[in-house]
Backbone bond lengths (Angstrom), bond angles and torsions (degrees), N, CA, C in turn:
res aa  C-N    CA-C-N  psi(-1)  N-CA   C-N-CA  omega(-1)  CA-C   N-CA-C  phi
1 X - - - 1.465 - - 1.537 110.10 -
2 X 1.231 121.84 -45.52 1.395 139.79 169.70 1.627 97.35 -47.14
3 X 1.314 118.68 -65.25 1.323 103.02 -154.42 1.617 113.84 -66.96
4 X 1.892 89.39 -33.06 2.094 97.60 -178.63 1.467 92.02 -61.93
5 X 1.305 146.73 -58.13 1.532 111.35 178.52 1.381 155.78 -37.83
6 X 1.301 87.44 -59.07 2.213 110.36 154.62 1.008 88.45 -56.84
7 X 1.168 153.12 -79.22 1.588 130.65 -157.79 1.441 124.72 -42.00
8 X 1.382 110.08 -56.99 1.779 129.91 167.92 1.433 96.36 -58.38
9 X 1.012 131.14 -46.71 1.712 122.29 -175.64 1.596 113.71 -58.55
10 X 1.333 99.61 -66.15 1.728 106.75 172.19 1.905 102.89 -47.84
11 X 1.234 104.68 -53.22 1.715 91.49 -160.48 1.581 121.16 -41.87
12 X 2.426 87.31 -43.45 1.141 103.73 -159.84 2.179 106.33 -73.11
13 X 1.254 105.87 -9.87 1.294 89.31 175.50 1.465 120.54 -120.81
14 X 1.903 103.78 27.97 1.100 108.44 158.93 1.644 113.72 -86.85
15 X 1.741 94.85 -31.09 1.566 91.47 174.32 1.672 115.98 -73.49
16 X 1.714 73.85 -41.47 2.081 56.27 -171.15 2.438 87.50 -61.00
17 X 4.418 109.00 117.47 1.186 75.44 -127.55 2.228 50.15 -102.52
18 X 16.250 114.95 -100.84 1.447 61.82 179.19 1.187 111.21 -174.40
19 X 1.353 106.69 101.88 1.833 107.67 164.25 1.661 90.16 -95.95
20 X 1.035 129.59 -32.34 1.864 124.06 161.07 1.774 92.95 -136.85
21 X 1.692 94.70 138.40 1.053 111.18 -167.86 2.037 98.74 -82.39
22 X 1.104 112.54 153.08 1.446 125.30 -179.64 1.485 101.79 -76.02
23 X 1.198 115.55 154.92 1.591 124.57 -169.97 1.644 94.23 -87.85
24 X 1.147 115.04 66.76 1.964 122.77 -175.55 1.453 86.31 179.28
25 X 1.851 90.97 159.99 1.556 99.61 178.76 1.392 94.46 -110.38
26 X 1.316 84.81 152.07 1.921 107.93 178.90 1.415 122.83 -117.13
27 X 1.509 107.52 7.15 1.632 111.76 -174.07 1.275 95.37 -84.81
28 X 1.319 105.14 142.49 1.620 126.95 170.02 1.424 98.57 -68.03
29 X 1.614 128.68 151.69 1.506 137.59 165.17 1.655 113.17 66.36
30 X 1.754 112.36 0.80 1.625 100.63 172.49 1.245 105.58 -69.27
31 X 1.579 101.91 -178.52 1.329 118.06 -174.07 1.647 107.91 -131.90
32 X 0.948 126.89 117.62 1.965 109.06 168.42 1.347 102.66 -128.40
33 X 1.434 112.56 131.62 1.298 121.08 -169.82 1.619 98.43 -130.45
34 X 1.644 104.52 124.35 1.616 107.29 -166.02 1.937 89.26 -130.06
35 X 1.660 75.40 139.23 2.030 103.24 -178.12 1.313 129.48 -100.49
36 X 1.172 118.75 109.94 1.582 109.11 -134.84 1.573 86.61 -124.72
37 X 1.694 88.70 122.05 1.857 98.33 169.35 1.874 107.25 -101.49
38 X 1.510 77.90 -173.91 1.914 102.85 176.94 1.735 95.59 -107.24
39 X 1.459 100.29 174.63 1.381 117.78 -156.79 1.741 100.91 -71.86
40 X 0.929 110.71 -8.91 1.884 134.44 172.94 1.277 113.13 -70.91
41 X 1.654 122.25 -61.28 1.008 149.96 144.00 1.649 93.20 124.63
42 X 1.312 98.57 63.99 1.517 130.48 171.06 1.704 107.19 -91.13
43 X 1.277 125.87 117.09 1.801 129.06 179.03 1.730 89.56 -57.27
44 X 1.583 100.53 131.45 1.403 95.01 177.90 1.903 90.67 -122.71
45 X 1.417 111.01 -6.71 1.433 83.77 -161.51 1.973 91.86 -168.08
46 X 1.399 121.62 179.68 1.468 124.37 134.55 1.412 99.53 -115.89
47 X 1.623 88.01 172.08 2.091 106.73 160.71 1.697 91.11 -134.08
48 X 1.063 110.62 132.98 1.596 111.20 161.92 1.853 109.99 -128.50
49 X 1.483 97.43 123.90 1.386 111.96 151.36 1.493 147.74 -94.39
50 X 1.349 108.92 119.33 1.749 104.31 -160.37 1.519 75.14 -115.93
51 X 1.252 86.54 147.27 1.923 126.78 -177.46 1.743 97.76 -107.47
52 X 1.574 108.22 88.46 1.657 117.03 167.32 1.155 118.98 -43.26
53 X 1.702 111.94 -86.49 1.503 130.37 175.59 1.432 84.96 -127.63
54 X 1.840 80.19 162.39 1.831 133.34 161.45 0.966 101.80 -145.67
55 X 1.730 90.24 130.34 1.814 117.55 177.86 1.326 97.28 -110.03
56 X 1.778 124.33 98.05 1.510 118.44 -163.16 1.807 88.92 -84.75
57 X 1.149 120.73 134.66 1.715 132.87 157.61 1.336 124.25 -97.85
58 X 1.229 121.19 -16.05 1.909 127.37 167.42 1.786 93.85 169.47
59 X 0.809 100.27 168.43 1.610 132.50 179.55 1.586 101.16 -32.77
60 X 1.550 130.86 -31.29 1.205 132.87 -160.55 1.282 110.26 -141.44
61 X 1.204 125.01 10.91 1.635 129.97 176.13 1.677 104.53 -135.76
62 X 1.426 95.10 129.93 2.100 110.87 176.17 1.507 94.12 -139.00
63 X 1.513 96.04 149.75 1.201 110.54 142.68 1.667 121.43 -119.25
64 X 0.830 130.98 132.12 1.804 142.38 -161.67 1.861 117.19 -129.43
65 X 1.156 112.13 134.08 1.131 129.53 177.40 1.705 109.75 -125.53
66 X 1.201 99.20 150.61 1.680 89.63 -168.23 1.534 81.92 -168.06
67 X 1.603 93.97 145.35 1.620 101.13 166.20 1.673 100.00 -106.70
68 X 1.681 105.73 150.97 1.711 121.82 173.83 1.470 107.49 -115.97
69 X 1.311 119.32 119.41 1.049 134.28 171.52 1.520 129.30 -84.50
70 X 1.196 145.81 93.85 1.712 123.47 -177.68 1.043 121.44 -118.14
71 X 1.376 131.97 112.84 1.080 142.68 169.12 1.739 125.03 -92.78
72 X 1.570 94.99 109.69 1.682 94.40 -156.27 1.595 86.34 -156.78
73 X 1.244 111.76 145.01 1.735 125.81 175.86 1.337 103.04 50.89
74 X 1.237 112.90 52.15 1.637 103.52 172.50 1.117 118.02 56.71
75 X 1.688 126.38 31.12 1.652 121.68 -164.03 1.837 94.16 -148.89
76 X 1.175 110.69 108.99 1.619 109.55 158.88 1.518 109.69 -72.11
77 X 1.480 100.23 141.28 1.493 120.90 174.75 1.549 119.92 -146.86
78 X 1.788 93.13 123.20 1.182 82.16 -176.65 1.571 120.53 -126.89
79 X 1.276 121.84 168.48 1.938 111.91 -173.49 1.483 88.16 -152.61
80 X 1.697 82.87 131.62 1.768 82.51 144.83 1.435 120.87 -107.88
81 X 1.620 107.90 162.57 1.741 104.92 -139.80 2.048 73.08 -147.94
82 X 1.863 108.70 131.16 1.095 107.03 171.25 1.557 96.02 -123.97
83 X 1.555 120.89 147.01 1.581 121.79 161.52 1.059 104.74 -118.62
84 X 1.682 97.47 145.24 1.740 111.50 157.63 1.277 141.36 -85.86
85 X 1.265 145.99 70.04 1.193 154.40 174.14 1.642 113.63 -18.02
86 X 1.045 157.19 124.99 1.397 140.48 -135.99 2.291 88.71 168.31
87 X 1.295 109.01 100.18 1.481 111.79 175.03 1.768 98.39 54.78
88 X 0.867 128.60 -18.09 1.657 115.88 162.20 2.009 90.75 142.69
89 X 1.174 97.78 -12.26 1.784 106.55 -174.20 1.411 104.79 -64.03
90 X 1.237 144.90 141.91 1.136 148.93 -175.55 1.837 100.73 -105.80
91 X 1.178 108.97 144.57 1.638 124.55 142.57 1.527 122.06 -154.81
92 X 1.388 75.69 148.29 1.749 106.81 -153.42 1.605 96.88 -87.67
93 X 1.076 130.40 158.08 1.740 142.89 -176.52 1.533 103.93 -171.78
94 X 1.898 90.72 114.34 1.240 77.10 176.99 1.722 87.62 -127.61
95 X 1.897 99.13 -156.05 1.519 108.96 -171.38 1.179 125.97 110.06
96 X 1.499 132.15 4.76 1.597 130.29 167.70 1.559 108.03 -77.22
97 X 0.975 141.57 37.62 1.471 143.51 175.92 1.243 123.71 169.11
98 X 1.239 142.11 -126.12 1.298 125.41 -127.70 1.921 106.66 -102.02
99 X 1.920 97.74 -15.01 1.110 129.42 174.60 1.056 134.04 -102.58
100 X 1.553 126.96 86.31 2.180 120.30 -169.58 1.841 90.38 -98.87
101 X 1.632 91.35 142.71 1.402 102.95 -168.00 1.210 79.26 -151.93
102 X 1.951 104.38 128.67 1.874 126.82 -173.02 1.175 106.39 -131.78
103 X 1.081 128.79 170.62 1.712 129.84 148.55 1.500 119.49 -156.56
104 X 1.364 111.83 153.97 1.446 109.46 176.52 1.120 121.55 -53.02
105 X 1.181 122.29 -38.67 1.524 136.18 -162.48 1.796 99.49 -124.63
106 X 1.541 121.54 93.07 1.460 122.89 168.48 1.498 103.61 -39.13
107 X 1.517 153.81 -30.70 1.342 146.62 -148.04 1.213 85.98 -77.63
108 X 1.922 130.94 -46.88 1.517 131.38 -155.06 1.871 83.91 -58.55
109 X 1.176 144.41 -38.32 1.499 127.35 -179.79 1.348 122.70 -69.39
110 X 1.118 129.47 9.29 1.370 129.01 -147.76 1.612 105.57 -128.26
111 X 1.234 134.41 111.85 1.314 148.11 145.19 1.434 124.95 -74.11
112 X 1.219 99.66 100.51 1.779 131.91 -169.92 1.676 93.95 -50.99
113 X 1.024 92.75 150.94 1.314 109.03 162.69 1.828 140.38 -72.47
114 X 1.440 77.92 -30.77 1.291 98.72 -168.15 1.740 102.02 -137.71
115 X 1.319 97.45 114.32 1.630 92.84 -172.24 2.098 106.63 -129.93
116 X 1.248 111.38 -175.20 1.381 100.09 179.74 1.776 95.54 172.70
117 X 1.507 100.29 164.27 1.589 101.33 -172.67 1.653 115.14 -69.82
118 X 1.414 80.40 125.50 1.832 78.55 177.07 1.374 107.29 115.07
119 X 1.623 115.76 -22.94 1.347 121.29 -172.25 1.673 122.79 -60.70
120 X 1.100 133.98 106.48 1.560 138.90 -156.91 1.684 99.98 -84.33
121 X 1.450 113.43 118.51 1.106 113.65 177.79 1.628 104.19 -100.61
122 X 2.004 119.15 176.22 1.278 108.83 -160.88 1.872 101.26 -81.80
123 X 1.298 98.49 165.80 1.551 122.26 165.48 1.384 118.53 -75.44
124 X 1.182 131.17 -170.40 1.481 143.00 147.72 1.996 97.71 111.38
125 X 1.815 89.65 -155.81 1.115 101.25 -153.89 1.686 124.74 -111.55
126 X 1.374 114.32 121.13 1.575 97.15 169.69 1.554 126.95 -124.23
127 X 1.721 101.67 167.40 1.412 94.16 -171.41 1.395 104.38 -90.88
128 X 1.528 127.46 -150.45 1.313 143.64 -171.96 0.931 117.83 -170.66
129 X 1.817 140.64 79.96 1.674 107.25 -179.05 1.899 88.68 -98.08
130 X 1.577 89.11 144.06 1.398 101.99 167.19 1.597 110.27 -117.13
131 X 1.765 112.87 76.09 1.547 94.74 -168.13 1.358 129.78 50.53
132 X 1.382 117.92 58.50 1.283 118.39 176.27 1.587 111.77 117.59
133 X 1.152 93.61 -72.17 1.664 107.10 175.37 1.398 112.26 -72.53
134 X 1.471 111.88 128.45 1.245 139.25 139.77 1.018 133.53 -64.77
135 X 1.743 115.15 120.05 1.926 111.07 175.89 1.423 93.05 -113.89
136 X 1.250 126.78 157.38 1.061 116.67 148.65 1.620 99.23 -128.95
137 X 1.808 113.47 162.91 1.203 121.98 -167.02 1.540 114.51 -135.89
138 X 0.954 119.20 140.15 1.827 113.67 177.19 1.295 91.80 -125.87
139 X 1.852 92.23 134.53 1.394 108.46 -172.31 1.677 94.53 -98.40
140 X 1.330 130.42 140.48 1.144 157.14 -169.98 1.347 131.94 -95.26
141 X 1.503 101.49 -33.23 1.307 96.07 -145.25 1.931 83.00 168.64
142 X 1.480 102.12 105.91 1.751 121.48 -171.35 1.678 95.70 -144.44
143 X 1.449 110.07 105.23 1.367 114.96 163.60 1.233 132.29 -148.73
144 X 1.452 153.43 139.58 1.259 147.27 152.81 1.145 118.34 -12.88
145 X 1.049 160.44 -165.54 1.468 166.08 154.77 0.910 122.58 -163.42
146 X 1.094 120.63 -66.70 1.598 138.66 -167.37 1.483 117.06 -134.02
147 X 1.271 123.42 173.96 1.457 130.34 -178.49 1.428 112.18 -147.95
148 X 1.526 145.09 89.50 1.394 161.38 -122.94 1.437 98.63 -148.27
149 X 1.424 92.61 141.45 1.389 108.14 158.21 1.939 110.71 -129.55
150 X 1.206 82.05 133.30 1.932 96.04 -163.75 1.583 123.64 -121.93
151 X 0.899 132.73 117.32 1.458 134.39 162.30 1.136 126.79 -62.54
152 X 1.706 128.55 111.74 1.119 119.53 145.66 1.365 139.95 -116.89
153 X 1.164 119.06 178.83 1.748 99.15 164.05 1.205 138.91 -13.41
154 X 1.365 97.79 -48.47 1.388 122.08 -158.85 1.862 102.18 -95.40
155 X 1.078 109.19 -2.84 1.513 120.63 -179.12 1.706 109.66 134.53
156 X 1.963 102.68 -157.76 1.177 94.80 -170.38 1.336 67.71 -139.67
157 X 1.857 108.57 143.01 1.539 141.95 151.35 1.428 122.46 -141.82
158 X 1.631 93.12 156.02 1.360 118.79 177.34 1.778 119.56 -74.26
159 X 1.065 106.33 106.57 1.337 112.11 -177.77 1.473 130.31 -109.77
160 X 1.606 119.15 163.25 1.339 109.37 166.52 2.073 101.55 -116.43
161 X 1.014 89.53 157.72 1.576 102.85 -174.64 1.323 105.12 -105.47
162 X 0.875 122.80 123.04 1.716 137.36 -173.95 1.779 92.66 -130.12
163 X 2.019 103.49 130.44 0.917 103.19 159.79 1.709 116.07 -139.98
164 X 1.361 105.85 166.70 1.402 95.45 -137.22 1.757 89.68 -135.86
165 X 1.239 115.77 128.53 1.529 92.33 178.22 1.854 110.92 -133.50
166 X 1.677 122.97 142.28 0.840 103.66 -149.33 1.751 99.32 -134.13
167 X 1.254 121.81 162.58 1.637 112.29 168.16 1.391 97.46 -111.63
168 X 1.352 109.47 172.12 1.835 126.82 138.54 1.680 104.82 178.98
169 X 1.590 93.90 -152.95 1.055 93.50 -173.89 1.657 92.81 -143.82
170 X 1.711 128.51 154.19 1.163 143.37 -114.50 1.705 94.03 -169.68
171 X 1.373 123.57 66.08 1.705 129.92 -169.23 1.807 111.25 49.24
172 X 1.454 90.60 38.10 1.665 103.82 160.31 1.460 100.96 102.79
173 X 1.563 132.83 -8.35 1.319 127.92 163.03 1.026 135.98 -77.82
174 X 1.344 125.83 122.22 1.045 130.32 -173.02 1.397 136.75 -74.79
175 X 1.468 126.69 87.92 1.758 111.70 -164.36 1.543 111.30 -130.86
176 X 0.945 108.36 173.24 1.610 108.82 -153.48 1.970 87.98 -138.28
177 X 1.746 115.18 96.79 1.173 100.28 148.01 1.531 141.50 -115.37
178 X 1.452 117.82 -161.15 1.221 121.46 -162.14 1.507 109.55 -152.58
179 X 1.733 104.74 123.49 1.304 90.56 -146.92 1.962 95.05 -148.20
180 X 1.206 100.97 93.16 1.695 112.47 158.65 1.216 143.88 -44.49
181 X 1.240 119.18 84.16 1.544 111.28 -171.38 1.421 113.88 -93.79
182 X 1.603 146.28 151.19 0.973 141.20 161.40 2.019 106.55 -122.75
183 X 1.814 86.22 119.00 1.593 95.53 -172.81 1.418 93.87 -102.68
184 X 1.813 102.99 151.48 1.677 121.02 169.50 1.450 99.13 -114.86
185 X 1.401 97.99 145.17 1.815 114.31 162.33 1.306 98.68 -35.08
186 X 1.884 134.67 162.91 1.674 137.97 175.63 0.933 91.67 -1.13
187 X 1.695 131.00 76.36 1.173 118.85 142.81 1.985 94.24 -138.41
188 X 1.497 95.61 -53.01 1.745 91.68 -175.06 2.044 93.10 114.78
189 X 1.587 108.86 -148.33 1.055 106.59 147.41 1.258 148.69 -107.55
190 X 1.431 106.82 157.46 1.456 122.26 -167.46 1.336 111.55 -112.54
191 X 1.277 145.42 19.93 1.034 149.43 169.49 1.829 114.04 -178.77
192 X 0.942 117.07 178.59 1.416 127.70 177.97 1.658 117.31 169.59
193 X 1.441 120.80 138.55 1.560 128.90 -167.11 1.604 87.99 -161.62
194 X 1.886 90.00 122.68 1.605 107.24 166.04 1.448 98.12 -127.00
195 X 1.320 94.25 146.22 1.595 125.71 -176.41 1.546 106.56 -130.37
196 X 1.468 109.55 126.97 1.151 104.56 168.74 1.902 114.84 -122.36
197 X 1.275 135.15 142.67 1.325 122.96 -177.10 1.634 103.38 77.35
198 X 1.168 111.48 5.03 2.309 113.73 167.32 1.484 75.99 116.35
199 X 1.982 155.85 -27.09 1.371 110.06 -101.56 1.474 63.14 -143.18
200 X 1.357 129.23 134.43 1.737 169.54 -125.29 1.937 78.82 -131.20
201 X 1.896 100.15 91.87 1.311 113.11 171.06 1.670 112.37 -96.86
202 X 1.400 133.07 -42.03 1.497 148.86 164.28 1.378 128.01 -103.97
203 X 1.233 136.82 143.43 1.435 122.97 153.85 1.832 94.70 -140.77
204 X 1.398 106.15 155.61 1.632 128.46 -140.54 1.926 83.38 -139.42
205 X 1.552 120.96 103.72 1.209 124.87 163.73 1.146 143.04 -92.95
206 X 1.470 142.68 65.93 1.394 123.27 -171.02 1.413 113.19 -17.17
207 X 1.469 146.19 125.09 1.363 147.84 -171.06 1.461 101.94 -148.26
208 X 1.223 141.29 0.57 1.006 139.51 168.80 1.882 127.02 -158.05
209 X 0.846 123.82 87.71 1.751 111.62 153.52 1.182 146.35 -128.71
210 X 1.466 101.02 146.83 1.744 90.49 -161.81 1.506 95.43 -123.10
C-alpha cells in the first residue's frame, strides 16, 4: 500500500511537465535527476529523466522522447514518456511500460506556454495504472499562485508555482491531495511538495542536471 502511494505521488508530480523556451527541457542527451524526500525530509527515493531524441520543427514546435526512471521502495521503475511541443505548450503522454497515465480532458497533460499569477489551469479527470492497480483522481482545484525564484542543487531559477489539488481513492481509500509544483523556462520542474490533511507528506528536488 505504501509503495502504490509513493508511486502515485512521484508520478503525480512528475506530471504535474525557442523564441521562449517551454517550461520542459528539449535538449537531446540532458540528464535531470530529482531527490525525493518524506514529510520528515527523510531521502526516500530518485526519479531521473533522460531526454532520447528531439525532432526540432521551428523555434516553437518539438517532438521529445525521454525515458523516466523511479527509484522508490526498493523498486526500479521504468516508462517511456513522449511530449509534444505545439506553440511552445507542452503535452505529456505517457504509458509504454510499467506506468499508463489517461485523462478525461488531454489539456490536464499539457504545460502552457505561457503562464502567470492567477492563471486557471483545466479541471477534470485522471487515471493511473500502477501495474495492476488503478487510481483514479479528480483534479479540483489547478491554479497559478505564485511566481518564485529558488535555489537548488542543481542551480538557481525563476519559477511559477502552480498548485493543484486532487481526490481519489487508493484500494478503496479515500484521500484528497495537494500538490505544488514550481516550473522553470527549458527546465520543466524544479521542485514539488504534496500535503495531504494541511500536513507536507513528499517534496521532489531538481538536484542535478547535466
Amino acid at each position: 500500500m505504501k509503495k502504490i502511494m509513493l508511486l502515485f505521488l512521484l508520478i503525480a508530480g512528475f506530471i504535474q511537465v525557442h523564441a521562449q523556451a517551454p517550461y520542459c527541457c528539449v535538449t537531446k542527451g540532458a540528464v535531470l535527476t530529482y531527490t525525493d524526500y518524506d514529510g520528515k525530509g527523510k531521502e526516500t527515493g530518485t526519479t531521473e529523466e533522460v531526454i532520447k531524441e528531439v525532432k526540432i520543427i521551428n523555434s516553437l514546435d518539438y517532438d521529445v522522447s525521454m525515458n523516466v526512471t523511479v527509484n522508490a521502495a526498493g523498486t526500479e521503475t521504468k516508462v517511456e514518456t513522449s511530449m509534444q511541443v505545439r506553440d511552445g505548450s507542452a503535452m505529456v503522454s505517457m504509458g509504454q511500460g510499467e506506468i499508463d497515465i489517461t485523462a478525461t480532458d488531454p489539456e490536464l497533460m499539457r504545460i502552457p506556454n505561457k503562464l502567470a499569477v492567477g492563471y486557471q489551469l483545466p479541471l477534470g479527470e485522471m487515471y493511473v495504472n500502477l501495474g495492476g492497480f488503478r487510481v483514479k483522481s479528480t483534479i479540483t482545484e489547478n491554479e497559478v499562485v505564485d511566481r518564485e525564484e529558488i535555489t537548488t542543487p542543481a542551480g538557481t531559477f525563476k519559477c511559477y508555482v502552480v498548485k493543484q489539488t486532487s481526490s481519489g481513492r487508493v484500494m478503496g481509500i479515500k484521500s484528497e491531495t495537494t500538490l505544488k509544483t514550481w516550473y522553470a523556462r527549458g527546465v520543466g520542474k524544479v521542485k514539488s511538495e504534496t500535503y495531504s490533511k494541511g500536513q507536507l507528506i513528499s517534496t521532489s528536488v531538481l538536484t542535478s542536471m547535466k
